[in-house]
N, C-alpha and C positions, 0 to 999 in steps of 0.2 A: 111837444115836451122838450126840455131844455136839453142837450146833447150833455154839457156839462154834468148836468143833475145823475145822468142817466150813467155814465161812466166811472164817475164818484160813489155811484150807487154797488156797481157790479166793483169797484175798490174795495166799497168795508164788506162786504158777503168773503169777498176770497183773503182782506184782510191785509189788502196794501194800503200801506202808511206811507208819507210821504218824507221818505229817506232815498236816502241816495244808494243807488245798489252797488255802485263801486266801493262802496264803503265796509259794506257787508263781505264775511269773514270766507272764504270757501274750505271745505274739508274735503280728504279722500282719503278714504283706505280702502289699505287691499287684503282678500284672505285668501293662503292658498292649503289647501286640506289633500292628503291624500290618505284612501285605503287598501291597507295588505290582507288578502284574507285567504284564510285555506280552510278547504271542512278536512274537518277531523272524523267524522263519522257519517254512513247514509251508502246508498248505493248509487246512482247516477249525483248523489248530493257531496260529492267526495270531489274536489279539485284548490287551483287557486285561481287570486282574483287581482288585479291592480287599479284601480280608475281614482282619477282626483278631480277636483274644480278648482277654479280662480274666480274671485270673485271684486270687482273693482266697482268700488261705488263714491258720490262725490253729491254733497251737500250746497246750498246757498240757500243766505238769508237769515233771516233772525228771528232766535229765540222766544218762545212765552218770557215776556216782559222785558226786552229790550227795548219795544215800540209801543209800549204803552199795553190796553188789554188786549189787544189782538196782535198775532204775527202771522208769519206765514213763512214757506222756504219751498224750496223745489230739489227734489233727489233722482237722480241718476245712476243707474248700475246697470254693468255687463256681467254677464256670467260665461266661463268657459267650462264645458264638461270631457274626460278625455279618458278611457278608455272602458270596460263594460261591470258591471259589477256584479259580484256573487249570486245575486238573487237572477239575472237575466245570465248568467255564465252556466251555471252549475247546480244552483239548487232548486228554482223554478219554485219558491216561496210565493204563497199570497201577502205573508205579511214584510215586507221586503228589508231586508236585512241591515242594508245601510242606505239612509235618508239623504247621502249625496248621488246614489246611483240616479243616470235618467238618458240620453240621448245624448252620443258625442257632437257636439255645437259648438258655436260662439252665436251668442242672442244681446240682444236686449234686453235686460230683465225689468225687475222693478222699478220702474220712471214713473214723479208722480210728482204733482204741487199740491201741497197740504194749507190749508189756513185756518187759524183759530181764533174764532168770537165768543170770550166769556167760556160761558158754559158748553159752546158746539166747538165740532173740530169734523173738518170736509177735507176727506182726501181725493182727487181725481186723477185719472192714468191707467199706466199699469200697473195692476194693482194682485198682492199675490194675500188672499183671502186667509192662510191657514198662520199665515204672521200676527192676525188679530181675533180671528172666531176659534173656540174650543180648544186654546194652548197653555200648558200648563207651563209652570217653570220648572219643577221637577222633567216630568216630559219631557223637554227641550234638551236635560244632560244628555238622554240615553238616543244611541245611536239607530235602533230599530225605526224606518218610519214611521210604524203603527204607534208610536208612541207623540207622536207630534202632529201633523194630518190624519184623524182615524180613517179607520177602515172602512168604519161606515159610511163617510162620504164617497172618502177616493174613489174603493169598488162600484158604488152606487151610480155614483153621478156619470157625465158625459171627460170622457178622456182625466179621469182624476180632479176636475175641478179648476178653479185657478190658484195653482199650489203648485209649488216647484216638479218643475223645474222651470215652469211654461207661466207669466202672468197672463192677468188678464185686462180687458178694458173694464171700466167699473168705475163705481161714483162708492165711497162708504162714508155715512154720517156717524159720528157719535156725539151724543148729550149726555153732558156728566149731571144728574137729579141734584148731587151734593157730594160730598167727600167718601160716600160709604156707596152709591148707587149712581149707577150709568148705563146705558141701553147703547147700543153699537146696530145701523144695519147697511148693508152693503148688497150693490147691485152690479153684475158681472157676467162678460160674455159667454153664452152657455155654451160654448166649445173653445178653448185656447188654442188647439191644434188645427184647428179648420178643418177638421176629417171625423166620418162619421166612424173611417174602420179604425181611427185610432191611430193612422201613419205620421210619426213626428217629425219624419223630414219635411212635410208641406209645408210649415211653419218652423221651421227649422233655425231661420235667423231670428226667430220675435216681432219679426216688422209686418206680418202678414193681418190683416183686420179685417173681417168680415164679419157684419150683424147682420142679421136675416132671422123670420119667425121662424125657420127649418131648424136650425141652430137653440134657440131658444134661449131664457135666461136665468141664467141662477142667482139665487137670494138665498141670503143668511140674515137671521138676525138676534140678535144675543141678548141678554140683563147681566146685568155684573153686582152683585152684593157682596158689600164683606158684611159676612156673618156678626162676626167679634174680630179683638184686633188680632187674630189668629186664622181666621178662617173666613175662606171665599168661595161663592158659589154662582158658577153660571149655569144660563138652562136660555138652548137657544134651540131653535131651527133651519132650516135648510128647504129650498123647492128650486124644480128648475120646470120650465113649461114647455121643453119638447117632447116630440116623441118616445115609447119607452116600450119596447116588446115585451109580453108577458112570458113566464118561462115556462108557463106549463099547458093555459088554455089556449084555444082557438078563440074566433068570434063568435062560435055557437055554444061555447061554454065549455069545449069537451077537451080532448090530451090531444095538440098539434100533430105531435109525435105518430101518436095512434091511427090519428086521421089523417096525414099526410098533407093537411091542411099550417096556412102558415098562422103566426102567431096571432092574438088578442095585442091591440095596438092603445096601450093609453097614452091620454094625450098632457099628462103631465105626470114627476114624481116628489117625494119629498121625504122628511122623514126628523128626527129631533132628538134633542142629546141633555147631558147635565151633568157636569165637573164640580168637585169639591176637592176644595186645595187645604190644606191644615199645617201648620207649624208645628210638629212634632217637638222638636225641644231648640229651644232657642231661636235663632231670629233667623231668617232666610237668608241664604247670601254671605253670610257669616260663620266667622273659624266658631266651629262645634254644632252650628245649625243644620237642622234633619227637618226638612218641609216633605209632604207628599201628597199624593192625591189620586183619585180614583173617575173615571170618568165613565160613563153608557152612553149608548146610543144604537138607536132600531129605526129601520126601514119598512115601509110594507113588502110582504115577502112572496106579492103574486109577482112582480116585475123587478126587483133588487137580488141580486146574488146574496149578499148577506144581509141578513134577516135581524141579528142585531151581535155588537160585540163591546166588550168592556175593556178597557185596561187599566191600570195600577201602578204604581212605582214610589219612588221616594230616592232624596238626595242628603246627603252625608257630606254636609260641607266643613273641610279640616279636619280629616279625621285624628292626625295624626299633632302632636303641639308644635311638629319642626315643620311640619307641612301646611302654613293656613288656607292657601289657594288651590289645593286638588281636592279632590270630588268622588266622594266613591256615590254610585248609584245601581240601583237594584229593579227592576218590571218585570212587569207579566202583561202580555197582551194576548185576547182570546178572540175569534170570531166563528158565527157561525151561518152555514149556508144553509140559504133559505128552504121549506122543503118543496116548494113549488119548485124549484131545481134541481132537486136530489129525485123527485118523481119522473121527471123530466130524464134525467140520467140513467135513472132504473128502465125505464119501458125502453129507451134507445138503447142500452148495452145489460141487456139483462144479467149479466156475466160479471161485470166487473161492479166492484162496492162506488156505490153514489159517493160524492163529495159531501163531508161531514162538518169537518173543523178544522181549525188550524189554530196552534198558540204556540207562544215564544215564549222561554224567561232569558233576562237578559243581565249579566254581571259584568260591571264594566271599573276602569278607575283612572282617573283624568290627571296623567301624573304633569303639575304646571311647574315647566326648565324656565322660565321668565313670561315679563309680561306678555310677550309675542309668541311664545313660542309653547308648543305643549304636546305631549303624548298621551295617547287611552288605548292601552288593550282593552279589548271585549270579548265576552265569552259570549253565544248565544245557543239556547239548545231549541230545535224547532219542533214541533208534532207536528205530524199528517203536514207534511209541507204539501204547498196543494189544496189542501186540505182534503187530500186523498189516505185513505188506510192501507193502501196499496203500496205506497211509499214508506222505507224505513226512515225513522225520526235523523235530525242531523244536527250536527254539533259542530259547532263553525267559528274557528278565531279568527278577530279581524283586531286592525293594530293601527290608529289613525294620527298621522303624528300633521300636524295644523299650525301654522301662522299666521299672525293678525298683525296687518301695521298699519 
């Protein structure tokens, strides 16, 4: 086979065109965020908090339709994270308070070369799965992460998935059907932390890579419809094929607990979700636009901690007619533990109330000082943080003041 043919061939698949790459434009910006938080009410849920990120990332290449129907580009970013946040300080929340908490580092984050043929679009690298499977843009304002990453994976999966703070290696395909419908699916290393007990320093810079059947691999895969020119709805799923301890049985069918025998070992899990997004009044994105959307999703609930959880929100873009670029935003996120672990719980501490629930509502308002610059208090009120009844509820203001250049 022709050597030439052959390398021309693997050109149009990834969508190099024959330009000059000195040519081509490079971009970088940087974000740096930080949050203040204090609980206002709770009992060990009472303190304060400080941690922020930097975030530096840097583009090359070109454009859908500089180089004709295909392009392609490659992205690079580092993430810095730097001190501990509310949820691992003080409140010890399942649904975690603010979606920049995570492990103080400097990594490599999301690195990837993208290329688009037509109707496909292949991203490979590291790749952070919760930027394109089951994210709403409502979702996105509010600062709780249960609103952005659900619960029901994070909890579910192996070390939260490949989702911030940690990417992963992975290949994701999307096929756009036509203008109104698209299917996305993405394959991704079933551990990002390289630890089975969940330790973040072993991975700690980003650069550590191990694939191995023990590890195992997760998959997502999604449909995107818009309904009407108002309303969009996705409905995807999720699997990963390692290992997954049962939370209640043995291998002979009965309560580990009880028997002193160790867990029922399945050898894969999974579980499936569906977002409906709707334009409330006016256009999204837009002074006086109110977009929202409602999202589920359940696990099987012999070997996943949560069993299924929902959340809801909506964004209030311009509220004010002096203000067109601030954002007031409003959620509620709920989850619930599964009760093959709450039985679990019960026979091991007969004494203290099983793990139930945990939900959050969240009021927040995105007040924009210019284009780079912006402030958001947040109010968040927690139940069963934990999602223990044991625990008094908690009331927590956090104050995140963010720049983008």
């Amino acid at each position: 086979m022709n050597k030439r043919a052959v390398w021309l061939g693997i050109g149009w698949f990834l969508g190099i065109q024959p330009f000059s790459w000195a040519e081509q434009a490079i971009e970088f910006g940087v974000e740096l965020s930080a949050d203040a938080t204090v609980g206002l009410r709770g009992w060990a849920q009472t303190g304060e908090s400080l941690h922020g990120l930097a975030l530096i990332h840097g583009e090359w290449g070109n454009a859908p339709g500089d180089g004709g129907a295909s392009s392609c580009r490659a992205h690079v970013s580092i993430l810095g994270l730097a001190g501990r946040g509310p949820t691992g300080r003080f409140v010890g929340d399942l649904l975690t308070i603010s979606n920049s908490e995570g492990h103080e580092s400097l990594r490599l984050y999301a690195s990837w070369w993208e290329s688009n043929r037509e109707a496909w679009n292949v991203r490979a690298g590291l790749l952070l799965a919760d930027e394109e499977f089951g994210y709403s843009d409502a979702g996105g304002e509010l600062i709780n992460a249960s609103f952005g990453w659900p619960i029901f994976i994070s909890a579910n999966t192996r070390n939260t998935g490949p989702a911030f703070f940690a990417a992963g290696l992975g290949v994701r395909i999307r096929w756009d059907l036509d203008d109104r419908r698209s299917f996305r699916i993405g394959f991704y290393d079933g551990d990002t932390l390289d630890s089975p007990e969940g330790d973040p320093a072993i991975n700690r810079d980003g650069l550590r890579y191990r694939l191995n059947g023990e590890q195992g691999l997760f998959t997502m895969a999604e449909f995107n419809v818009r309904l009407a020119g108002r309303t969009r709805f996705k409905l995807g799923a999720w699997a990963h094929t390692g290992d997954f301890a049962d939370l209640y049985r043995d291998p002979g069918g009965g309560s580990f607990v009880l028997n002193g025998t160790a867990p029922r070992v399945h050898p894969h899990n999974f579980g499936g979700y569906a977002v409906l997004e709707h334009a409330i009044v006016g256009t999204p994105g837009e002074q006086g636009g109110v977009d929202g959307y409602v999202r589920f999703g359940a696990a099987p609930p012999d070997r996943n901690a949560i069993h299924w959880a929902f959340d809801l929100g909506s964004a209030w873009h311009g509220p004010l007619p002096s203000r067109p670029e601030d954002v007031f935003t409003l959620g509620f996120s709920y989850a619930r533990h599964s009760d093959s672990l709450r039985r679990a719980s019960m026979e091991a501490e007969p004494s203290l109330a099983p793990p139930d629930y945990e939900h959050v509502i969240e009021l927040a308002y995105r007040w924009t000082i210019s284009e780079a610059l912006s402030v958001q208090p947040d109010l968040q009120y927690i139940r069963h943080p934990g999602g223990s009844a044991m625990l008094r509820d908690a009331l927590v203001l956090l104050v995140r003041v963010k720049a983008v250049f």
